[in-house]
C-alpha positions, 0 to 999 in steps of 0.5 A: 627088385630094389631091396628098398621096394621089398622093405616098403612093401614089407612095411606096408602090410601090417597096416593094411591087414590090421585096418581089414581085421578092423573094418570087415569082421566089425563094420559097425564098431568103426566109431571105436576101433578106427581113425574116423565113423564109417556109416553104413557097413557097405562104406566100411567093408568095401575099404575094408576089402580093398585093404587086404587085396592091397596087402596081397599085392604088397606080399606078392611085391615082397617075394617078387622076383623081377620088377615088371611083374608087380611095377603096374600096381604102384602109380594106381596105389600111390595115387589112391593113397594121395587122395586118400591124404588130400581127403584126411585134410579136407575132411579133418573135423570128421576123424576121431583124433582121440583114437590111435587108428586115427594117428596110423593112418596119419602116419600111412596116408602122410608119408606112403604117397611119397614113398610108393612113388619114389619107390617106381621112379627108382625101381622103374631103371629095372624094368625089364621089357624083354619077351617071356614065355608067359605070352601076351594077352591079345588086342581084345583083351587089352582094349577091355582092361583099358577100357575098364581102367578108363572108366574106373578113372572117370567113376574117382573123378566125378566121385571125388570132385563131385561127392554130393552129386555122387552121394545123390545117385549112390546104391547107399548112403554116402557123405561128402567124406565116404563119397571121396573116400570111394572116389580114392578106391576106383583110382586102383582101377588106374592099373587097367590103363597100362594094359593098352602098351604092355600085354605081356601076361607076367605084368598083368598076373598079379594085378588080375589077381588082386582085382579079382580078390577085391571084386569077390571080397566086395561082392561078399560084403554086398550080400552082408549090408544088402539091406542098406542098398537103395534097389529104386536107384539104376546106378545099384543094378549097373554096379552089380551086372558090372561087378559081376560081368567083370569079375567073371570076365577076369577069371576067364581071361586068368584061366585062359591064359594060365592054361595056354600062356603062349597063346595070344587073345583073339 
């Protein structure tokens, strides 16, 4: 690990823990205290959520011992955070330049895409592809992260290049911004793409970590705003069998592994 990458990391943190404490706790009050007015609260704590398992992440990064363990989140990151810049422009009149939340995330979404991809590009030279005594997931399990992460990547296509037609079908309200702003989040789901070649389980631990995080803090914010879920619509009842099935089948496979780390999945 570069000290350069535990820096960024390190920097990283305060920002995402700051948007949390904002979008979470007051989902409602995003008018006031942040960079642009996220309306329903489910929009609001499901960004929210994903900040402060981005913050996890980063913290993990921070007081990583070898690169390969945490290398996997970076390109998934790097790529949320460029769609998230490319949306600031497009949807520039919607943010309220008047507030400072709104030049903080200026600042992040304008420089982290460069930064988190050069950070990978010069860290990368230390990958270390050697066998450890964490094991290796089996060939199902691979083929279930990739087949995850392969939806995921479809799911931020059609959100951000289609965002009216997703807002059409969405369990809740969205805009063209908010559907885009989603669209962004399910690039994370990158990460589950690189389990189809590298299955040892010390490069997958961390990422298993923060996406389970994630599942359960969405999963929760879900039973706050449920009453802003419109139950007529097929996609409500998908994502949550979905958010459901894959957050258990994630801490399945975590307390497997951990439990016989030398054993691969059938």
């Amino acid at each position: 690990m570069l000290v350069s990458t535990r820096v960024l990391a390190a920097a990283i943190v305060p920002f995402l823990v700051l948007a949390f404490a904002v979008l979470v706790p007051w989902p409602t009050d995003t008018r006031r205290l942040f960079a642009w007015e996220i309306k329903p609260t489910m929009s609001a704590m499901v960004l929210g959520s994903v900040y402060l398992g981005g913050a996890y992440f980063f913290v993990r990064v921070v007081f990583a011992s070898r690169w390969h363990t945490v290398a996997g989140g970076f390109v998934p990151v790097g790529t949320f955070a460029s769609l998230m810049g490319v949306t600031t422009i497009l949807h520039w009149h919607r943010f309220l330049h008047q507030n400072v939340a709104f030049w903080l995330w200026v600042a992040l979404y304008f420089t982290a895409p460069v930064l988190v991809f050069a950070t990978f590009v010069r860290n990368q030279r230390e990958y270390d592809d050697r066998g450890d005594s964490a094991g290796r997931i089996g060939p199902a399990a691979a083929a279930a992260l990739t087949l995850g992460g392969a939806a995921s990547t479809v799911m931020c296509g059609f959100l951000y290049v289609f965002p009216a037609r997703g807002a059409a079908i969405w369990p809740w309200h969205l805009t063209p911004l908010t559907a885009r702003m989603l669209g962004a989040i399910f690039a994370l789901g990158v990460a589950g793409l690189g389990a189809w070649w590298e299955r040892r389980w010390s490069a997958i631990r961390i990422l298993i970590q923060v996406a389970g995080f994630m599942l359960v803090l969405i999963l929760v914010a879900g039973v706050r705003a449920h009453a802003e879920f419109d139950t007529s619509k097929v996609l409500t009842w998908l994502l949550l069998v979905g958010f459901l099935l894959t957050t258990a089948a994630l801490a399945g496979l975590y307390v497997r592994m951990q439990s016989h780390p030398a054993r691969r999945e059938s």
